[in-house]
PyMOL Python script that loads the backbone (N, CA, C, O; Angstrom):
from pymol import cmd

cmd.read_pdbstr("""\
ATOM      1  N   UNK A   1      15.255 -14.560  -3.285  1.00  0.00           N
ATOM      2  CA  UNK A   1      14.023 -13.832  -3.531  1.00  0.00           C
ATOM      3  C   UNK A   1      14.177 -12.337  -3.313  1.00  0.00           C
ATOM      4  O   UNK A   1      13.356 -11.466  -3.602  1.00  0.00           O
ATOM      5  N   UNK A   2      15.303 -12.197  -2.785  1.00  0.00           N
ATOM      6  CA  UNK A   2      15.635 -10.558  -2.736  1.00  0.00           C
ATOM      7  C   UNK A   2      15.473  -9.408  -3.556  1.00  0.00           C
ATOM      8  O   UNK A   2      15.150  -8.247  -3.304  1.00  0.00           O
ATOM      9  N   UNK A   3      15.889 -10.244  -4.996  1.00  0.00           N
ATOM     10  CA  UNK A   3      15.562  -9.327  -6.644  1.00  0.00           C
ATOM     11  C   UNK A   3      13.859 -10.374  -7.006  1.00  0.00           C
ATOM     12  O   UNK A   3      13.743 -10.918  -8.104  1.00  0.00           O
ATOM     13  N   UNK A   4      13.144 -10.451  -6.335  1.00  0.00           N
ATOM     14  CA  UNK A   4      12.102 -11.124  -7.178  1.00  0.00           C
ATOM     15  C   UNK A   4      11.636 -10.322  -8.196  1.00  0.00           C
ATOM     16  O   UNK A   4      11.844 -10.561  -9.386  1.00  0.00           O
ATOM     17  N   UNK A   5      10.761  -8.996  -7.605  1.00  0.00           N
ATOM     18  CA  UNK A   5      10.642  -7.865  -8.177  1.00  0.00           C
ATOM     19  C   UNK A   5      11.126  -7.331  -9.386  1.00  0.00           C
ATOM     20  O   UNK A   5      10.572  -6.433 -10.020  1.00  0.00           O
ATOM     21  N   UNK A   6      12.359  -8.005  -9.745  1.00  0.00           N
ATOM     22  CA  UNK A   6      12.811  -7.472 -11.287  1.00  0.00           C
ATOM     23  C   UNK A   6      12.336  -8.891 -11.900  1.00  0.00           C
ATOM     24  O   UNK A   6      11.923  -8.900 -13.059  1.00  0.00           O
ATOM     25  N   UNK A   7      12.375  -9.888 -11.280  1.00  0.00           N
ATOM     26  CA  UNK A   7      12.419 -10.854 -12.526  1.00  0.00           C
ATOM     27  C   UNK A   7      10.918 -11.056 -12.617  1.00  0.00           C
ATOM     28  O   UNK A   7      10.412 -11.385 -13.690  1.00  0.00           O
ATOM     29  N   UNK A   8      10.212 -10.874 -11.558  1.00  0.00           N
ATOM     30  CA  UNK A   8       8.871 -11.125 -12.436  1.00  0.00           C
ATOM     31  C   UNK A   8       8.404 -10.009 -13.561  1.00  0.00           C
ATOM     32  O   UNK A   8       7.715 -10.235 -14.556  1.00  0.00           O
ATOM     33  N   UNK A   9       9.043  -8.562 -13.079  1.00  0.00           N
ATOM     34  CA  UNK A   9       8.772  -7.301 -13.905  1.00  0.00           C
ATOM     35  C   UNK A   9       9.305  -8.116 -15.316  1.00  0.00           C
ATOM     36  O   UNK A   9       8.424  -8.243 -16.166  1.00  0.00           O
ATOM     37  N   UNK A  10      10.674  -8.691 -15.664  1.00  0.00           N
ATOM     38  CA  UNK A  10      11.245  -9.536 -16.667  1.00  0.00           C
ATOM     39  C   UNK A  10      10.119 -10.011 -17.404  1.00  0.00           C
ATOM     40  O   UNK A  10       9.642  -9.543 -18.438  1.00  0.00           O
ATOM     41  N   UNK A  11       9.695 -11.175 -16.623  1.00  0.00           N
ATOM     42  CA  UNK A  11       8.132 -12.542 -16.934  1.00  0.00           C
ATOM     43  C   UNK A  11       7.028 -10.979 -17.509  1.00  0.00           C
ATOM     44  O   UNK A  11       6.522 -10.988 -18.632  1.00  0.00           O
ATOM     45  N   UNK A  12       6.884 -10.133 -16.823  1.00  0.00           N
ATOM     46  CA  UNK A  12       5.337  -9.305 -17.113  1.00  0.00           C
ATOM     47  C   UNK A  12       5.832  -8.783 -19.092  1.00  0.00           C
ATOM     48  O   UNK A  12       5.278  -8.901 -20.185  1.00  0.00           O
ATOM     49  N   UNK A  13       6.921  -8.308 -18.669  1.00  0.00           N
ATOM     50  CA  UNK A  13       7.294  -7.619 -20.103  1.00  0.00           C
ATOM     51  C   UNK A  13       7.338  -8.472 -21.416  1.00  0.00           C
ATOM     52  O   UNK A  13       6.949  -7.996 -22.483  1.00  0.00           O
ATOM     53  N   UNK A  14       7.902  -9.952 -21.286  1.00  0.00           N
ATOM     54  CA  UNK A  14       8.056 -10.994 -21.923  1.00  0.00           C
ATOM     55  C   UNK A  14       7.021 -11.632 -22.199  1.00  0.00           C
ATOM     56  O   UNK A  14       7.323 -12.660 -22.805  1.00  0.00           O
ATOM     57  N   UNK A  15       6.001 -11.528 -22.056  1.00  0.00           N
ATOM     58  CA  UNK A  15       5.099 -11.855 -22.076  1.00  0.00           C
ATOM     59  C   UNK A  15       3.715 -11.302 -22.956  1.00  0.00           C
ATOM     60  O   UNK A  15       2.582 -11.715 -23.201  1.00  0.00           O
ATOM     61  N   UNK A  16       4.548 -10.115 -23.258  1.00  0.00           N
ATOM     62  CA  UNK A  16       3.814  -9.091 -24.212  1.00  0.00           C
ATOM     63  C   UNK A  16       4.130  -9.131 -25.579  1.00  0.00           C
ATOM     64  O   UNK A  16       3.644  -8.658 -26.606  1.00  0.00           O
ATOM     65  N   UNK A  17       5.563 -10.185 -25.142  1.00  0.00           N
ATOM     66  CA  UNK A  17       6.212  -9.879 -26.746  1.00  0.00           C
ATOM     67  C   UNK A  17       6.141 -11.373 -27.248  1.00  0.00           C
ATOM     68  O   UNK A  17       7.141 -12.061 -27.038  1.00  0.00           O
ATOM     69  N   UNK A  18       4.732 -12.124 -28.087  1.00  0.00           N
ATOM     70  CA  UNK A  18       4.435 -12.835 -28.559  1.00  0.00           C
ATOM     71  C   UNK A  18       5.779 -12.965 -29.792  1.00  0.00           C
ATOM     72  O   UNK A  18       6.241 -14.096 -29.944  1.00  0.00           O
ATOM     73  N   UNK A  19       6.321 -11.917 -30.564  1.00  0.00           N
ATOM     74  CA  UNK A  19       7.518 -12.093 -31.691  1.00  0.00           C
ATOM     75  C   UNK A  19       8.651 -12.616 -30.926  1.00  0.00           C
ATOM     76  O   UNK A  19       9.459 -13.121 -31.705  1.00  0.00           O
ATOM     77  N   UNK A  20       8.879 -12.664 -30.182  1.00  0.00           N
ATOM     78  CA  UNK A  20      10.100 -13.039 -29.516  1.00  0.00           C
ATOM     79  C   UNK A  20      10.438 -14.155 -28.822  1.00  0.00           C
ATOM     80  O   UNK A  20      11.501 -14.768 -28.717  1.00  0.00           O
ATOM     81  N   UNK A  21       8.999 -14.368 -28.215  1.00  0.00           N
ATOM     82  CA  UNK A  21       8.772 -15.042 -26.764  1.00  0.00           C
ATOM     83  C   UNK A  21       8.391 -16.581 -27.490  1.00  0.00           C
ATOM     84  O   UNK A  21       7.507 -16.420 -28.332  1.00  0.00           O
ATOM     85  N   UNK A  22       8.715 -17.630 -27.406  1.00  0.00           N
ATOM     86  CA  UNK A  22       8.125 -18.894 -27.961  1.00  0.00           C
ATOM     87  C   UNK A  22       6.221 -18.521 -26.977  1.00  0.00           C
ATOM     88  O   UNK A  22       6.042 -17.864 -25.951  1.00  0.00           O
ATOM     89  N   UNK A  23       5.081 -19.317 -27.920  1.00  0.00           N
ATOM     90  CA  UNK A  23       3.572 -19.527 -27.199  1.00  0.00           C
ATOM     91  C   UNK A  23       3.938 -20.253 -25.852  1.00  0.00           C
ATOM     92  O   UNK A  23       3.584 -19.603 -24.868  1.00  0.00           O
ATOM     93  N   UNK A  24       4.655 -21.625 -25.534  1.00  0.00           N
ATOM     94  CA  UNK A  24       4.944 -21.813 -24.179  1.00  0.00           C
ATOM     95  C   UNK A  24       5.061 -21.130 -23.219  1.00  0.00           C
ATOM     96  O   UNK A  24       4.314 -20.932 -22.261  1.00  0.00           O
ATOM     97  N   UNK A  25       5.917 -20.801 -23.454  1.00  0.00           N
ATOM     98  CA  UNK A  25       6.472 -19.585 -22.357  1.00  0.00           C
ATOM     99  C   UNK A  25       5.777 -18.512 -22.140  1.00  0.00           C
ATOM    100  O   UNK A  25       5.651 -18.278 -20.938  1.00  0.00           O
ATOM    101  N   UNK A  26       5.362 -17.896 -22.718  1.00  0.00           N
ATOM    102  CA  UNK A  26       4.057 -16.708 -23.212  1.00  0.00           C
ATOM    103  C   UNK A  26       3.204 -17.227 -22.593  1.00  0.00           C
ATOM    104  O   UNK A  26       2.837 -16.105 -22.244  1.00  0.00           O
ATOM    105  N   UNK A  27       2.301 -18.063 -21.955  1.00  0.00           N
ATOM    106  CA  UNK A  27       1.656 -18.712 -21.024  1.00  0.00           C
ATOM    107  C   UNK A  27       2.072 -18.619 -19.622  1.00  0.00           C
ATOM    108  O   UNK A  27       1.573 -18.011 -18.675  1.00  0.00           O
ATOM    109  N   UNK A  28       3.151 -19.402 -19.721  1.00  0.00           N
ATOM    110  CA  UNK A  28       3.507 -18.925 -18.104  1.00  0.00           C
ATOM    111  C   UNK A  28       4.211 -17.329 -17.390  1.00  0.00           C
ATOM    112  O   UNK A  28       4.338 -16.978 -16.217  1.00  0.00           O
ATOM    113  N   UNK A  29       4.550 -16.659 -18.648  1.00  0.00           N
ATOM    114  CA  UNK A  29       4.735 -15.884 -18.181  1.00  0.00           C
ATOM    115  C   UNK A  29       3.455 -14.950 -17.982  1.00  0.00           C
ATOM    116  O   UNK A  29       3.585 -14.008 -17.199  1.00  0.00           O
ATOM    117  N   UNK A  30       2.245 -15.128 -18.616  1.00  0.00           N
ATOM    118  CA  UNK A  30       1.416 -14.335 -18.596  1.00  0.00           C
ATOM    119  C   UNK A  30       0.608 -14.359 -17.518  1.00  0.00           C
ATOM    120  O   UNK A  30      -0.064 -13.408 -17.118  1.00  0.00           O
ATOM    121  N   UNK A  31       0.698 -15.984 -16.802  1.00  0.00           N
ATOM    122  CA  UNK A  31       0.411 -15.953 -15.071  1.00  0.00           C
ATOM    123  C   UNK A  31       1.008 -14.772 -14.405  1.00  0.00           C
ATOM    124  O   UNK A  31       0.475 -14.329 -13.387  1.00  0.00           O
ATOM    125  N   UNK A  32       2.436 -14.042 -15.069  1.00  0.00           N
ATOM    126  CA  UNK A  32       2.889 -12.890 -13.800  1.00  0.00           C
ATOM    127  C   UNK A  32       1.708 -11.386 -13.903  1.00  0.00           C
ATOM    128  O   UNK A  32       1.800 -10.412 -13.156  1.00  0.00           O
ATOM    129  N   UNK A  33       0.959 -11.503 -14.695  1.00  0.00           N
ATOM    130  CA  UNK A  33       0.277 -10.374 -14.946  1.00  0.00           C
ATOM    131  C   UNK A  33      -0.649 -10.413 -13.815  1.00  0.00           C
ATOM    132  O   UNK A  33      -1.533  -9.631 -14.167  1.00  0.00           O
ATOM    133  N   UNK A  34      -0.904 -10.778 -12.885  1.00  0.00           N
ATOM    134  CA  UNK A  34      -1.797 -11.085 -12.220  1.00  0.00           C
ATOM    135  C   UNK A  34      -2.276 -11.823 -10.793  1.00  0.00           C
ATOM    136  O   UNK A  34      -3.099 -11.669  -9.891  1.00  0.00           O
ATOM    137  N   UNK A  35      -0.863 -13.013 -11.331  1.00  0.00           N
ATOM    138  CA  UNK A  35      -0.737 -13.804 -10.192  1.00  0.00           C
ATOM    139  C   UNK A  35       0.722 -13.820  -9.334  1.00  0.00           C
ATOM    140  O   UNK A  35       1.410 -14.795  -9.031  1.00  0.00           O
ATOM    141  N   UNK A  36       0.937 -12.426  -9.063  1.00  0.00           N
ATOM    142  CA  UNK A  36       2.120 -12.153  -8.364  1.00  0.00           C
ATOM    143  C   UNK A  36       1.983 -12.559  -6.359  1.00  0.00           C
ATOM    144  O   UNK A  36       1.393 -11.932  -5.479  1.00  0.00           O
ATOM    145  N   UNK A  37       2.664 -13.611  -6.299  1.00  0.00           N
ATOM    146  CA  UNK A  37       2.675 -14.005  -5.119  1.00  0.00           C
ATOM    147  C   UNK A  37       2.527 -13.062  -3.912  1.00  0.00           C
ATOM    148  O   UNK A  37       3.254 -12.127  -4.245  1.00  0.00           O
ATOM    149  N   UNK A  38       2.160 -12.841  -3.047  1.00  0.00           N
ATOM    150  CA  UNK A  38       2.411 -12.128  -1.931  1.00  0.00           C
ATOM    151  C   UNK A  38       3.622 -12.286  -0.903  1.00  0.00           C
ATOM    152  O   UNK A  38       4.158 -13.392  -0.971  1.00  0.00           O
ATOM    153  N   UNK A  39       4.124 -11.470  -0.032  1.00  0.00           N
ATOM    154  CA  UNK A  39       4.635 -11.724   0.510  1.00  0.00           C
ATOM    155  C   UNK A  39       4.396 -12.179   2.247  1.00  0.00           C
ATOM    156  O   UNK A  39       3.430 -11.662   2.808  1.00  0.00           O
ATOM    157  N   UNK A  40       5.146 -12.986   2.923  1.00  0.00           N
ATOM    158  CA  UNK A  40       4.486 -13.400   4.199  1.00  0.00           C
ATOM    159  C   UNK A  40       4.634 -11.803   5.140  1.00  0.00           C
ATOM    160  O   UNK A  40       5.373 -10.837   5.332  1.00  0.00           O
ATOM    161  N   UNK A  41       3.225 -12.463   5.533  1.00  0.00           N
ATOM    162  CA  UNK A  41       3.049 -11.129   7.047  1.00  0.00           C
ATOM    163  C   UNK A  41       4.480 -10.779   7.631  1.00  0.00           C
ATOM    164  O   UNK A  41       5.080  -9.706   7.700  1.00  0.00           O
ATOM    165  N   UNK A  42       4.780 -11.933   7.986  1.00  0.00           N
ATOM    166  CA  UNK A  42       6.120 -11.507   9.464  1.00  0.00           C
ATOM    167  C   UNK A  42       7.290 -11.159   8.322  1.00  0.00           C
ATOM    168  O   UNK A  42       8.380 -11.004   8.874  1.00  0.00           O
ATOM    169  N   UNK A  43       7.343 -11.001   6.920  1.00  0.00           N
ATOM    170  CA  UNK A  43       8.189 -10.600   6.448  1.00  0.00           C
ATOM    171  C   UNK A  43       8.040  -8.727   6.029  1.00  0.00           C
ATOM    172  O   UNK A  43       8.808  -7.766   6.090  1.00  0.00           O
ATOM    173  N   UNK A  44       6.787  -8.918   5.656  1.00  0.00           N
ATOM    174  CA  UNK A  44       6.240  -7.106   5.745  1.00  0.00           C
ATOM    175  C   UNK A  44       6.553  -6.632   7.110  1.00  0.00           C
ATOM    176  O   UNK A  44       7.563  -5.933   7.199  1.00  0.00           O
ATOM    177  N   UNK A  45       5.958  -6.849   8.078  1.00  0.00           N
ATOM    178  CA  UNK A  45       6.558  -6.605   9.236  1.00  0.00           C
ATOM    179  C   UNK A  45       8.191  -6.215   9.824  1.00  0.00           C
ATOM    180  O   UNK A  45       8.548  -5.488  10.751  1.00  0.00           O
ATOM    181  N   UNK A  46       8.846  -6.909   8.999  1.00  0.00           N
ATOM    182  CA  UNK A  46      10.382  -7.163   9.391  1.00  0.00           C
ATOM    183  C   UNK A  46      10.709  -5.615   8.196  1.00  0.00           C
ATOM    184  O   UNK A  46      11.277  -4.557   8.465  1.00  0.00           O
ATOM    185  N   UNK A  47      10.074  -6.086   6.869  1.00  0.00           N
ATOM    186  CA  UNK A  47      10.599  -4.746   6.379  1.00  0.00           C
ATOM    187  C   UNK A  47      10.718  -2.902   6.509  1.00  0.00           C
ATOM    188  O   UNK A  47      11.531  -2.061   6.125  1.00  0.00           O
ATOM    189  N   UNK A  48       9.036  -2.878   7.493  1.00  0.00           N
ATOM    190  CA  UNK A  48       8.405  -1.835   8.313  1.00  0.00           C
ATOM    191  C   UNK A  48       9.438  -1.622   9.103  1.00  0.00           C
ATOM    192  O   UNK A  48      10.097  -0.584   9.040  1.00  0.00           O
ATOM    193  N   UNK A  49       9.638  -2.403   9.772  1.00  0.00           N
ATOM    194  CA  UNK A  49      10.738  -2.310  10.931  1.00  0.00           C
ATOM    195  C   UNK A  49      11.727  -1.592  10.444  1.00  0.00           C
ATOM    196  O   UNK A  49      12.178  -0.509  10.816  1.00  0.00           O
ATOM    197  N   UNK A  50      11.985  -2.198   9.692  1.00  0.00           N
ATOM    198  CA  UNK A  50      13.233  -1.919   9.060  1.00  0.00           C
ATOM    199  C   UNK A  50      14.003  -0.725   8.944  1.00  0.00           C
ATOM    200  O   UNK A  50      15.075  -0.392   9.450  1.00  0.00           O
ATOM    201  N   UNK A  51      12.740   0.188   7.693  1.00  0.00           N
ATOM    202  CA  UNK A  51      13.161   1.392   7.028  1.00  0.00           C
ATOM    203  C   UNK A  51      12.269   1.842   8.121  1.00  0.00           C
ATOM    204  O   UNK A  51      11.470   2.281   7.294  1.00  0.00           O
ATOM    205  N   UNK A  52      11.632   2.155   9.383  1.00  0.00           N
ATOM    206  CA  UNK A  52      11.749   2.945  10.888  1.00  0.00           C
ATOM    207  C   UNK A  52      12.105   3.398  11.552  1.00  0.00           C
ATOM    208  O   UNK A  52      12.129   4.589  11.860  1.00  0.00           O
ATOM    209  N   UNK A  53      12.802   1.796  12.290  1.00  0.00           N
ATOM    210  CA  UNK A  53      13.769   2.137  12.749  1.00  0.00           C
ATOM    211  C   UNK A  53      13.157   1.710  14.205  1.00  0.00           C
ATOM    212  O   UNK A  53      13.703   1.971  15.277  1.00  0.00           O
ATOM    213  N   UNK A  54      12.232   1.180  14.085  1.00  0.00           N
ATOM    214  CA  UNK A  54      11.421   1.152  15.418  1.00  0.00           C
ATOM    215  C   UNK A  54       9.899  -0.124  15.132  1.00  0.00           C
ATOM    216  O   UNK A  54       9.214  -0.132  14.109  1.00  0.00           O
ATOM    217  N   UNK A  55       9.743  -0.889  16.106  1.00  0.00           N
ATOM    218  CA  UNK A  55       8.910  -2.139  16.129  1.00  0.00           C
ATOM    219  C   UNK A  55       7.759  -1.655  15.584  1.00  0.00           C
ATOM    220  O   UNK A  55       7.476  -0.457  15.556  1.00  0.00           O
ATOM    221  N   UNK A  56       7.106  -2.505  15.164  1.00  0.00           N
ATOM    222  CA  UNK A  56       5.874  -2.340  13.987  1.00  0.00           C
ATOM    223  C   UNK A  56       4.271  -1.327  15.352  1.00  0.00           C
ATOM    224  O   UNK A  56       3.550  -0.342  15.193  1.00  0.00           O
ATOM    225  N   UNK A  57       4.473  -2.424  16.591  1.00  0.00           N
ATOM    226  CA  UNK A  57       3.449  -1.808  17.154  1.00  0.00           C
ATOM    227  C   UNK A  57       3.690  -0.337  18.238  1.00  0.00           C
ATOM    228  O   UNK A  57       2.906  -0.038  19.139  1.00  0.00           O
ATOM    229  N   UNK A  58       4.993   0.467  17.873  1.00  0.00           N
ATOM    230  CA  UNK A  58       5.306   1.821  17.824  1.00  0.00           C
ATOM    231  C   UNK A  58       5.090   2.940  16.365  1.00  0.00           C
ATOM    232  O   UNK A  58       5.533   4.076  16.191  1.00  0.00           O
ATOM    233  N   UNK A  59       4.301   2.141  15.542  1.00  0.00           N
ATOM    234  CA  UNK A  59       3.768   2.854  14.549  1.00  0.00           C
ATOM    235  C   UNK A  59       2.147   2.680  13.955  1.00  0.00           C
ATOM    236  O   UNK A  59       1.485   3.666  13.631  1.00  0.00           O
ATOM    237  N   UNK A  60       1.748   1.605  13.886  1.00  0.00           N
ATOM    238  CA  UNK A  60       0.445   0.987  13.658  1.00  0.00           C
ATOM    239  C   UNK A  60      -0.455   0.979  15.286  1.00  0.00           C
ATOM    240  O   UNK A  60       0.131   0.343  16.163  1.00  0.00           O
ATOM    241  N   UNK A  61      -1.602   1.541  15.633  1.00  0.00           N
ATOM    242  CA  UNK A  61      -2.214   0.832  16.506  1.00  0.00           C
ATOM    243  C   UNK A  61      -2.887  -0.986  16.241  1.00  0.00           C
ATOM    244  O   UNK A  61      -3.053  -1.972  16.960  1.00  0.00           O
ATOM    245  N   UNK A  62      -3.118  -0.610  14.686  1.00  0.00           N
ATOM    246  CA  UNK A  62      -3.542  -2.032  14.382  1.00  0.00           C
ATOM    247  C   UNK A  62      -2.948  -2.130  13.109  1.00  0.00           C
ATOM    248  O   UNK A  62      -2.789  -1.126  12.414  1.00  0.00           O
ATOM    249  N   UNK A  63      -2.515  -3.561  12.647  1.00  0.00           N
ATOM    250  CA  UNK A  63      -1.948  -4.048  11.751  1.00  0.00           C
ATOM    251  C   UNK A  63      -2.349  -5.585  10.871  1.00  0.00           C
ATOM    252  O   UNK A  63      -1.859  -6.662  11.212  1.00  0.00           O
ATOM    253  N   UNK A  64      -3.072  -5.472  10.003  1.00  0.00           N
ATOM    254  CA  UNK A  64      -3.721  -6.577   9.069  1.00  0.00           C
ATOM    255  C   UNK A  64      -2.181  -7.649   8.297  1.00  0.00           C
ATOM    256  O   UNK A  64      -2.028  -7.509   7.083  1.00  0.00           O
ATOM    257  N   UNK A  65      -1.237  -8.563   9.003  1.00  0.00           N
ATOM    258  CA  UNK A  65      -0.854  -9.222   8.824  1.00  0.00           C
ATOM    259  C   UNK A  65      -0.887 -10.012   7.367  1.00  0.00           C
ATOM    260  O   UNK A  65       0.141 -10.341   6.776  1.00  0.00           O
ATOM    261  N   UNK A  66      -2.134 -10.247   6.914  1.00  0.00           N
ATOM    262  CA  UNK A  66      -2.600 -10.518   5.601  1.00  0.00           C
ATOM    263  C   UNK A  66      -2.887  -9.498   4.387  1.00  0.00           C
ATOM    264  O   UNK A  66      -3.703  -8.578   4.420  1.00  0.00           O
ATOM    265  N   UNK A  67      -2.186  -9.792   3.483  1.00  0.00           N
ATOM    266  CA  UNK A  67      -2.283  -8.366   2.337  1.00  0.00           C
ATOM    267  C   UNK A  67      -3.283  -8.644   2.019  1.00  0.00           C
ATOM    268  O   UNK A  67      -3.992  -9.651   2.017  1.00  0.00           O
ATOM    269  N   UNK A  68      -3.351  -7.311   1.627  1.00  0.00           N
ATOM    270  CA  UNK A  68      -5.250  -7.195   0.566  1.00  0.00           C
ATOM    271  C   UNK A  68      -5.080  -6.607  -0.760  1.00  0.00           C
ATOM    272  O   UNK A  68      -6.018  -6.046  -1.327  1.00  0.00           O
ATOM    273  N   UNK A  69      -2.981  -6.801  -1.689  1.00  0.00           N
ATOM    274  CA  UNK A  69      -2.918  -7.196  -2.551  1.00  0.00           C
ATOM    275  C   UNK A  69      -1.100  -7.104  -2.337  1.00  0.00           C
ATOM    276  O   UNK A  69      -0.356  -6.800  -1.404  1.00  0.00           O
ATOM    277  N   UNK A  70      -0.949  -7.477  -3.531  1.00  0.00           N
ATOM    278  CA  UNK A  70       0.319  -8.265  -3.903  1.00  0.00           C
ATOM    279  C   UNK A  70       0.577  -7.855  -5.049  1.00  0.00           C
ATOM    280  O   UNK A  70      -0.184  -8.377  -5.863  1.00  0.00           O
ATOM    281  N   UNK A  71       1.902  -6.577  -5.884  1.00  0.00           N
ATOM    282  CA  UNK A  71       2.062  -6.810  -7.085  1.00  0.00           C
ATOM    283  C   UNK A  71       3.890  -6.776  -7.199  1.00  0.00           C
ATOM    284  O   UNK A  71       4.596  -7.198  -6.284  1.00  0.00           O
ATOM    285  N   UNK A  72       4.300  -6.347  -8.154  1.00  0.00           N
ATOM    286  CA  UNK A  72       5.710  -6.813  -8.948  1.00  0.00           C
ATOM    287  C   UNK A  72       6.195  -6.414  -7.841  1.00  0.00           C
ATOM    288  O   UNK A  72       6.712  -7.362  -7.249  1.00  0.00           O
ATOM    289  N   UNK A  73       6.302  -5.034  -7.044  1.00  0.00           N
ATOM    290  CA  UNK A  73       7.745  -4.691  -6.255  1.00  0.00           C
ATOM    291  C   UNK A  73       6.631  -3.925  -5.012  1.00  0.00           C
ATOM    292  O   UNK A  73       6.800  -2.731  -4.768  1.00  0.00           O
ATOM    293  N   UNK A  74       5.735  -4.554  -4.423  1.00  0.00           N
ATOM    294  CA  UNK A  74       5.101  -4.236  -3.231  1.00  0.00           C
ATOM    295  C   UNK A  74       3.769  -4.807  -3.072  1.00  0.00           C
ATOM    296  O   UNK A  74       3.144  -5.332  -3.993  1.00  0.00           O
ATOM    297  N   UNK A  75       3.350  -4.685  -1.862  1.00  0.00           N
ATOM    298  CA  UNK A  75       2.094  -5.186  -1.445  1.00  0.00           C
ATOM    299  C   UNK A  75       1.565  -4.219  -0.427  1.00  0.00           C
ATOM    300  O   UNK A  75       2.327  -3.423   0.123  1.00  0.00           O
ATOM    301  N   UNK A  76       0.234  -4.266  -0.150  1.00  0.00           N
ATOM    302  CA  UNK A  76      -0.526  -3.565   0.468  1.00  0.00           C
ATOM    303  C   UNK A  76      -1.599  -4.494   1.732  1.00  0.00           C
ATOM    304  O   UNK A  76      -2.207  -5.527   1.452  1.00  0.00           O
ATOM    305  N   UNK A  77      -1.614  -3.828   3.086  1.00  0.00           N
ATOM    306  CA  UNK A  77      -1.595  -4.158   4.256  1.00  0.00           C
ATOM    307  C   UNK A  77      -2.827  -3.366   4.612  1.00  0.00           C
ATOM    308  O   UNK A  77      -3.111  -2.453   3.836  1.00  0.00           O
ATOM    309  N   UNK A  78      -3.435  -3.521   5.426  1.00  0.00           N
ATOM    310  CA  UNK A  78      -4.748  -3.031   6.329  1.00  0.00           C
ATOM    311  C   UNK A  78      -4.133  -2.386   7.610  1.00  0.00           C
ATOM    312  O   UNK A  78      -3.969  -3.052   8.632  1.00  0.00           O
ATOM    313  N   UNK A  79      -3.772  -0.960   7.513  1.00  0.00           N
ATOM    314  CA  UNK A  79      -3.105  -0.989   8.880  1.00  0.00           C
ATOM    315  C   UNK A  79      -3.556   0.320   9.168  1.00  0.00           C
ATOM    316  O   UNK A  79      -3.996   1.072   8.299  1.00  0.00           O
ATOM    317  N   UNK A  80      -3.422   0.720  10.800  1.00  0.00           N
ATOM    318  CA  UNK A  80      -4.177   2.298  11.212  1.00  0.00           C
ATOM    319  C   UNK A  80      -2.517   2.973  12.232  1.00  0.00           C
ATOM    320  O   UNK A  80      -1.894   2.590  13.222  1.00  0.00           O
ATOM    321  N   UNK A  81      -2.444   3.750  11.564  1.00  0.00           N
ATOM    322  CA  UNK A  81      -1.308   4.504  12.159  1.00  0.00           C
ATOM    323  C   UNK A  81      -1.826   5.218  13.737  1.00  0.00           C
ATOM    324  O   UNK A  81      -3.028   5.303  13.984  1.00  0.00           O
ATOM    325  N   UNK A  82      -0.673   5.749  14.827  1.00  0.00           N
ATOM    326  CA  UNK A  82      -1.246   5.437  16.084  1.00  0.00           C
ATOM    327  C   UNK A  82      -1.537   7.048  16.387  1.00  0.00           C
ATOM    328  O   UNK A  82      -2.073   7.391  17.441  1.00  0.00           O
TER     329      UNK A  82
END
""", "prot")
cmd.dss("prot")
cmd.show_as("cartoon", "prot")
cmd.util.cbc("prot")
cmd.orient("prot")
């Protein structure tokens, strides 16, 4: 799941191209327009960390665990810097 981000960007683009794309497939790919999975809390967390350099609650006083959206190559968090 490391490259997800390109392959659903793949599914979003393919999905536009009815000449190319069989109608099957053109269906499911057209779920990526929209219904791009989120990623888990403790994994946003781990990535914060990450590019920091330093634990999540040395930057956030508070931190919304649950996204409040989800698209191709990021998601968005409820959080208050300290």
């Amino acid at each position: 799941l490391h490259q997800r981000g390109v392959y659903i960007k793949l599914g979003q683009i393919a999905s536009t191209r009815p000449d190319i794309i069989p109608k099957p497939y053109l269906k499911k790919f057209a779920q990526l327009q929209d219904g791009v999975p989120a990623q888990s809390g403790e994994y946003a967390r781990q990535m914060i960390e990450q590019a920091f350099g330093k634990p999540l609650e040395e930057i956030f006083s508070e931190f919304n665990p649950q996204p409040v959206g989800a698209a191709t190559i990021g998601q968005a968090h409820e959080a208050r810097l300290k």
